[in-house]
MDAnalysis code that builds the backbone (N, CA, C; Angstrom):
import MDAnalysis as mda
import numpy as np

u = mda.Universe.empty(381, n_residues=127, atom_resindex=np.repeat(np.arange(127), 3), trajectory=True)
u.add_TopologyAttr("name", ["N", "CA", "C"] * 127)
u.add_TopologyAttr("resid", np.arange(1, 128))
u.add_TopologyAttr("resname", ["UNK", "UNK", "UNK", "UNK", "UNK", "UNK", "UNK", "UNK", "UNK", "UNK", "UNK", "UNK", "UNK", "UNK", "UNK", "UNK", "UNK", "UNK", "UNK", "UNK", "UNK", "UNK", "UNK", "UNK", "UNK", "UNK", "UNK", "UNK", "UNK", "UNK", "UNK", "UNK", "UNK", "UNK", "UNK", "UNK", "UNK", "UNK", "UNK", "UNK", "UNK", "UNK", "UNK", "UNK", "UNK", "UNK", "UNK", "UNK", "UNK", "UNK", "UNK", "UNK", "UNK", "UNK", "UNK", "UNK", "UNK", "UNK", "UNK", "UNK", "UNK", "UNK", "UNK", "UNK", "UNK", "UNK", "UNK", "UNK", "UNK", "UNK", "UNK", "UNK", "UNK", "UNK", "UNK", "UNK", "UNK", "UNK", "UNK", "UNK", "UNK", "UNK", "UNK", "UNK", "UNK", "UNK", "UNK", "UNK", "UNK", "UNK", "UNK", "UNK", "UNK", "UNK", "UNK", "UNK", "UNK", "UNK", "UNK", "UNK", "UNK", "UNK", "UNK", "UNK", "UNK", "UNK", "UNK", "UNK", "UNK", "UNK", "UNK", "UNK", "UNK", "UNK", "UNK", "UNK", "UNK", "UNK", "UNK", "UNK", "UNK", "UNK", "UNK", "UNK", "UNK", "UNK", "UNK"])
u.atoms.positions = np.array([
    [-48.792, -121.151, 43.643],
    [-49.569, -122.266, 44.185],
    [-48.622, -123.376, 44.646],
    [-49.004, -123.598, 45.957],
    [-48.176, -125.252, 46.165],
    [-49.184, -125.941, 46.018],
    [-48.450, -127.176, 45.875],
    [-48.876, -128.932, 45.774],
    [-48.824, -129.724, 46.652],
    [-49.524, -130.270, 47.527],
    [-49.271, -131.138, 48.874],
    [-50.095, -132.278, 48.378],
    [-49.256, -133.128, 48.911],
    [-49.521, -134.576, 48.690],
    [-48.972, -135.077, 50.147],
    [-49.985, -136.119, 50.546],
    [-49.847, -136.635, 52.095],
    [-49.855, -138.448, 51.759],
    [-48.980, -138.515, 53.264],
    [-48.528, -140.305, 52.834],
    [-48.419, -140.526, 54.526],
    [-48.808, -142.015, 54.658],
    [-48.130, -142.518, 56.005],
    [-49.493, -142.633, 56.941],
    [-50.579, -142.868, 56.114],
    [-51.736, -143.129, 56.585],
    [-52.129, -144.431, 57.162],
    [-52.377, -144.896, 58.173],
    [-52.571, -146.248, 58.571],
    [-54.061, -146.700, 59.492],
    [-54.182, -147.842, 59.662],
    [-54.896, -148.452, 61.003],
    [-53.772, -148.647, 61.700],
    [-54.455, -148.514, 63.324],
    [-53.564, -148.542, 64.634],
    [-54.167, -148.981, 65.477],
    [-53.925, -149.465, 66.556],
    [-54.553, -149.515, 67.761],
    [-54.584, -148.397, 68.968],
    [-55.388, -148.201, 70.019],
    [-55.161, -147.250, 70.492],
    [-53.815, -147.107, 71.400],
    [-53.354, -146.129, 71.692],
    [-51.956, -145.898, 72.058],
    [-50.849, -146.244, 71.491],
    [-51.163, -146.547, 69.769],
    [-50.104, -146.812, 68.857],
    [-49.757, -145.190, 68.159],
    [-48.964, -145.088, 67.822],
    [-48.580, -144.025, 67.132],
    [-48.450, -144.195, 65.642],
    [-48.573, -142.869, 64.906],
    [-48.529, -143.092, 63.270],
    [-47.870, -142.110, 62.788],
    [-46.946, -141.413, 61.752],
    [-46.333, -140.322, 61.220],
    [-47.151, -140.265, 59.941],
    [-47.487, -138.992, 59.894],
    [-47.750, -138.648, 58.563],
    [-46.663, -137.515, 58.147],
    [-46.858, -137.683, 56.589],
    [-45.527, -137.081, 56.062],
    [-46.686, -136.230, 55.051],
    [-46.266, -135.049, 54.729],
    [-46.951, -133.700, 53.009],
    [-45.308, -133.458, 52.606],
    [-45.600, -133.705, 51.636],
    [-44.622, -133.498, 50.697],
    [-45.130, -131.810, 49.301],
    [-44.307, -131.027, 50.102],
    [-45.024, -129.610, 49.253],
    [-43.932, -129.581, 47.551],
    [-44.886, -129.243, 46.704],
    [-43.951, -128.772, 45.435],
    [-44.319, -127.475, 45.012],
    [-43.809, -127.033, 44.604],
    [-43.969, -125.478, 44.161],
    [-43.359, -123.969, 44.450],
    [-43.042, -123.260, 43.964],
    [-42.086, -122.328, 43.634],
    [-41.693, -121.732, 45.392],
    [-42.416, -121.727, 46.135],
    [-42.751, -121.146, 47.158],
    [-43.363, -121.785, 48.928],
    [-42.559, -123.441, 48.133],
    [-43.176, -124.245, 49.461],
    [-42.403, -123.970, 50.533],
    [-40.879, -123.402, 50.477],
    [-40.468, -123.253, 51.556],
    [-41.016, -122.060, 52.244],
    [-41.751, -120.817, 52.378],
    [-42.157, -120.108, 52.039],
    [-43.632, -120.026, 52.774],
    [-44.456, -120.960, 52.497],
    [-46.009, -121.174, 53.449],
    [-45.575, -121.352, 54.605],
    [-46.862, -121.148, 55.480],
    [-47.170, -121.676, 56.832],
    [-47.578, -122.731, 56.389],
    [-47.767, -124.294, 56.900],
    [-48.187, -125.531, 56.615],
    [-49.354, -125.905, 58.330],
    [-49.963, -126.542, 57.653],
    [-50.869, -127.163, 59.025],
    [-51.501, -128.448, 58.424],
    [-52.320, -129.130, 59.341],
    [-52.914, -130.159, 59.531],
    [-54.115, -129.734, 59.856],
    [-54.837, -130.413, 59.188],
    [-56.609, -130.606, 59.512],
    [-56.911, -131.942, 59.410],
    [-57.784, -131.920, 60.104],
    [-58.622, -133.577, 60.013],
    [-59.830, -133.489, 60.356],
    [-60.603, -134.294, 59.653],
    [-62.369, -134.492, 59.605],
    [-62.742, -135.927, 59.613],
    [-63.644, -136.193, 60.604],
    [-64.152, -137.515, 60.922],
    [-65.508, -137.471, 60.161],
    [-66.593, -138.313, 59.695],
    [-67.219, -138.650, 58.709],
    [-68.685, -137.918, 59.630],
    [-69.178, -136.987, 59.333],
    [-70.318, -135.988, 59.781],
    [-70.119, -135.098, 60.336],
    [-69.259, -134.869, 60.486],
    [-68.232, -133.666, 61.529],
    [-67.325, -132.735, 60.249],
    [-67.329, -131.633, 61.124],
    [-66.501, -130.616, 60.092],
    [-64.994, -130.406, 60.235],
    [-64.230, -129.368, 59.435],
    [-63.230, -129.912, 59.606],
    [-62.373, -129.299, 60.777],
    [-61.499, -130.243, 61.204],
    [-61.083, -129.361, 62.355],
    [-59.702, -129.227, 62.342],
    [-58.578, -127.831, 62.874],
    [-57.704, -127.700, 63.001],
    [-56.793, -128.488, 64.097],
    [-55.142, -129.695, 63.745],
    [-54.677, -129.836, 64.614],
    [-53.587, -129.299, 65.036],
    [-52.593, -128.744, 63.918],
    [-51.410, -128.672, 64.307],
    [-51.055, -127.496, 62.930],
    [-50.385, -126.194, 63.020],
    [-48.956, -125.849, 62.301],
    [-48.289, -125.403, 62.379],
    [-47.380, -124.769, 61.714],
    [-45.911, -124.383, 61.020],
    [-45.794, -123.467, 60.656],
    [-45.114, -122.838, 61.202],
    [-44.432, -121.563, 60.377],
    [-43.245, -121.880, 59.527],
    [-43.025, -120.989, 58.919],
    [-41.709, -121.276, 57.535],
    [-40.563, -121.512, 58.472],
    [-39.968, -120.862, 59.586],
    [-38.925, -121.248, 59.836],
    [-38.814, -122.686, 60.496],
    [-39.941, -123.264, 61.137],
    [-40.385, -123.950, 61.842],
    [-40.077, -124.103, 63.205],
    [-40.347, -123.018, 63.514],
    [-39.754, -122.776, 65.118],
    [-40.999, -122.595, 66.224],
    [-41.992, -121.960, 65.287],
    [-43.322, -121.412, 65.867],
    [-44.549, -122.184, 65.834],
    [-44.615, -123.282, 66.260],
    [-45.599, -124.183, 66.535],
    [-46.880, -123.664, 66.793],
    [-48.294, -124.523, 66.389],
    [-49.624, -124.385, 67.302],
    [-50.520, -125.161, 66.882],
    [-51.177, -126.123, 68.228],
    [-51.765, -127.231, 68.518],
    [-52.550, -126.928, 68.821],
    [-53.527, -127.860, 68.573],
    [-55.275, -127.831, 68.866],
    [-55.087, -128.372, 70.399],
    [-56.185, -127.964, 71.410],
    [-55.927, -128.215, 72.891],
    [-56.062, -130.002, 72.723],
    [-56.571, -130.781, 71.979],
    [-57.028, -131.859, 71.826],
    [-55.916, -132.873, 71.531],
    [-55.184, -131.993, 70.812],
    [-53.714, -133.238, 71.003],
    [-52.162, -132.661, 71.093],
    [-52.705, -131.210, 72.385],
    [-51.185, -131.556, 72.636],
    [-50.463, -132.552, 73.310],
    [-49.088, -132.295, 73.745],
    [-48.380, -133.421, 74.002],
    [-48.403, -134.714, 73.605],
    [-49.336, -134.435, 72.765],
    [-49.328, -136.087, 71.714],
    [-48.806, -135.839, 70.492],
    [-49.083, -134.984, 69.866],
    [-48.630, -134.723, 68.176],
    [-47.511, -134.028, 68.191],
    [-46.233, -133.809, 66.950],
    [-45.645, -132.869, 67.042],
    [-45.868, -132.523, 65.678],
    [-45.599, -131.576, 64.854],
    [-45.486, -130.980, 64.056],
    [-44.037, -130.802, 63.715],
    [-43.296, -131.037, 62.222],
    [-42.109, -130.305, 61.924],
    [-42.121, -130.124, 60.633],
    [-41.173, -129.615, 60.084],
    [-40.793, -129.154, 58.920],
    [-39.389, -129.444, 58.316],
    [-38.888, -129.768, 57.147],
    [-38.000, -129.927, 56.968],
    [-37.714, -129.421, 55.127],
    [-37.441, -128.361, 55.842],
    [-37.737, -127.558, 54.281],
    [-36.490, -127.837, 53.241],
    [-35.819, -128.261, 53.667],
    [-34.650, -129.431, 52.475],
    [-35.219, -130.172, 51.982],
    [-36.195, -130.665, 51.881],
    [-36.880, -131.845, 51.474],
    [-38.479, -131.487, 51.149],
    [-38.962, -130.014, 51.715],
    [-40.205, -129.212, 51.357],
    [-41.451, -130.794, 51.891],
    [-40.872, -131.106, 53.142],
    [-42.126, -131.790, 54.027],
    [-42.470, -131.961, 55.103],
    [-43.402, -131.729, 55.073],
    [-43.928, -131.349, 56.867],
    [-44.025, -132.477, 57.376],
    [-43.904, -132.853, 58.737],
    [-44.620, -134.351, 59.360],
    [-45.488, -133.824, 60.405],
    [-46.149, -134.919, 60.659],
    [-47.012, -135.295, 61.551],
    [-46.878, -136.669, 61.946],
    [-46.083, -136.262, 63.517],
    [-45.674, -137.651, 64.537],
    [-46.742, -137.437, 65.299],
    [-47.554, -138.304, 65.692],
    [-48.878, -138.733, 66.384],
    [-48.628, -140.099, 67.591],
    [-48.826, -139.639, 68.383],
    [-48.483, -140.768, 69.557],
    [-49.332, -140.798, 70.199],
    [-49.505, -142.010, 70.730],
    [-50.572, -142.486, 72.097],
    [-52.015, -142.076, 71.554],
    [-52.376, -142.098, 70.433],
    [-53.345, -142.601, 69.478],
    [-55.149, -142.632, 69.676],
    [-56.080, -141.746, 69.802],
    [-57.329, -142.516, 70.612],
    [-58.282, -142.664, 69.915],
    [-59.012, -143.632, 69.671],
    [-59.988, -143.887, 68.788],
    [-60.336, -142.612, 68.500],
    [-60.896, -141.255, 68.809],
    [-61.124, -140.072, 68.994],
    [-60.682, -139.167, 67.955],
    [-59.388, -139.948, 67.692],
    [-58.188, -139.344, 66.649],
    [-58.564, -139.876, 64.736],
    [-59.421, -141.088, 65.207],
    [-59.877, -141.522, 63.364],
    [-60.714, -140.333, 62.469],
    [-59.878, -140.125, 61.774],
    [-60.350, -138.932, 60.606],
    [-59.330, -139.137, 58.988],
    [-59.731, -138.523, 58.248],
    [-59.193, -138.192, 57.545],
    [-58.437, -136.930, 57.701],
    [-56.573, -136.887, 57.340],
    [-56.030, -135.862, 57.509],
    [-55.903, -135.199, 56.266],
    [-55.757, -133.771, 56.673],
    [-55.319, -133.244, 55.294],
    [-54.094, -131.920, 55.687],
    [-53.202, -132.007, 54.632],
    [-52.299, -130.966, 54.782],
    [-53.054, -129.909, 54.388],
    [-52.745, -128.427, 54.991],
    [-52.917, -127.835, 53.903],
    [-51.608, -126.310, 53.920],
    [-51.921, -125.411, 53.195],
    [-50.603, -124.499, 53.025],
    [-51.521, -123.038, 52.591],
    [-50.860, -122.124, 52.967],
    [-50.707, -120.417, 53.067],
    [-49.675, -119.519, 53.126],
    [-50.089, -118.961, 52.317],
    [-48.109, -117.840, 52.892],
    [-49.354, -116.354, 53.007],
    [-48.103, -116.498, 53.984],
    [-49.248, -115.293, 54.755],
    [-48.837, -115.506, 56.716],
    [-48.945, -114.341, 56.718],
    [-48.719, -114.676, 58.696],
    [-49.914, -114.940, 59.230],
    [-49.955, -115.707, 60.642],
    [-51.261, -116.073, 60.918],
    [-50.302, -116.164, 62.649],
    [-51.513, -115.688, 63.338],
    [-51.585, -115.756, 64.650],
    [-51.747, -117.045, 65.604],
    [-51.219, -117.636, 66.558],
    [-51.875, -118.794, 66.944],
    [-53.620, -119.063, 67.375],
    [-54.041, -117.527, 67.015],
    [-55.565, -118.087, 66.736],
    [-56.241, -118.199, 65.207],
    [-55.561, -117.205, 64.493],
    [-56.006, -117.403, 63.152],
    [-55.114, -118.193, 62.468],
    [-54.083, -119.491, 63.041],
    [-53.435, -120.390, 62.031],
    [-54.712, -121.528, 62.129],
    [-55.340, -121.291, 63.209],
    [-56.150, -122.669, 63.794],
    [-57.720, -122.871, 62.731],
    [-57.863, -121.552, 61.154],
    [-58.807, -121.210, 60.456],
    [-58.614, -121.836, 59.054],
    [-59.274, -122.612, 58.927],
    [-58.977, -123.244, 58.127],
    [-59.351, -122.744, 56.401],
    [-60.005, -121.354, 56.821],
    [-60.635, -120.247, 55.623],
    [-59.001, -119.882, 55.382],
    [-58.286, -119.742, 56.147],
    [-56.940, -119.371, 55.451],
    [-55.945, -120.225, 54.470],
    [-56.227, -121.053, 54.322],
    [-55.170, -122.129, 53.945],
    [-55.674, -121.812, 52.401],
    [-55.045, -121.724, 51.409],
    [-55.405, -121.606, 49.994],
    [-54.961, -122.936, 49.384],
    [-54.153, -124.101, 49.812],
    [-54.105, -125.069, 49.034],
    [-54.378, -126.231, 50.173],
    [-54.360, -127.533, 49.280],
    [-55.144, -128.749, 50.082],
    [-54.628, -129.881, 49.312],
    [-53.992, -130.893, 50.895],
    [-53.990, -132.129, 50.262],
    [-54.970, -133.112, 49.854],
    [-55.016, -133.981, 49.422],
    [-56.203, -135.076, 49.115],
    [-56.771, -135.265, 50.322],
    [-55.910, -135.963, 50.982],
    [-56.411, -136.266, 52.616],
    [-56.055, -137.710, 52.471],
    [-56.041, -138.027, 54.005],
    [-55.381, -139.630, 54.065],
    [-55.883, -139.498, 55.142],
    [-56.491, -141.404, 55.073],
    [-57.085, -141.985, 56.564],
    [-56.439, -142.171, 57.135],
    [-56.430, -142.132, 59.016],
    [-56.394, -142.773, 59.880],
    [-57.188, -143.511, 60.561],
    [-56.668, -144.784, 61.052],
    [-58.498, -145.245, 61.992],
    [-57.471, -145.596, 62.910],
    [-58.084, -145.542, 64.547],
    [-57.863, -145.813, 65.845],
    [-58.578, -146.996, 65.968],
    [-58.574, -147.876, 66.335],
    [-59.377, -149.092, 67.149],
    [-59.035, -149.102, 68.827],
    [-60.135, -149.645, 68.980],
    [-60.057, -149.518, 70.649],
    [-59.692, -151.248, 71.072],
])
């Protein structure tokens, strides 16, 4: 089992940017695929961004590419999430979450795969 814990949650304005940081612990964090989900308040949850272990193999939700990047920095067992140019659109709660296991760039985007979960951390956009 990993442990993800997420930090770097803020208010922004729109076209401000924000980093979120998961910090994984556990025998095997270098090891998962890592991703991002986020859910806005009546809405379900939706896939934005992940990672493969080496972190070479990226995949983005059509909704924020060229805005988000995704990385990994498995010396330190934490993923980020750099978020730029910001749109009200974007306020949700994020959540890390983690799998080991291969996943396709259509089945990383399933969020039935992920076996562990961060708390989740707000973002809000203002317009």
């Amino acid at each position: 089992q990993v442990q993800l814990a997420e930090s770097g949650g803020r208010s922004v304005q729109a076209g401000g940017s924000v980093r979120l940081s998961c910090a994984a612990s556990g025998r095997t964090a270098n090891l998962v695929n890592m991703g991002w989900f986020r859910q806005a308040p009546g809405t379900e949850r939706k896939f934005v961004a992940s990672v493969m272990p080496g972190g070479l193999r990226k995949v983005y939700a059509d909704s924020v590419k060229g805005r988000f990047n995704i990385s990994r920095e498995n010396a330190r067992n934490t993923v980020l999430l750099q978020m730029n140019n910001l749109e009200p659109e974007d306020t949700a709660t994020y959540y890390c979450a983690a799998f080991a296991g291969y996943c396709t760039a259509t089945s990383c985007k399933d969020w039935r795969l992920y076996t562990d979960w961060g708390q989740g951390i707000q973002v809000t956009v203002s317009s």
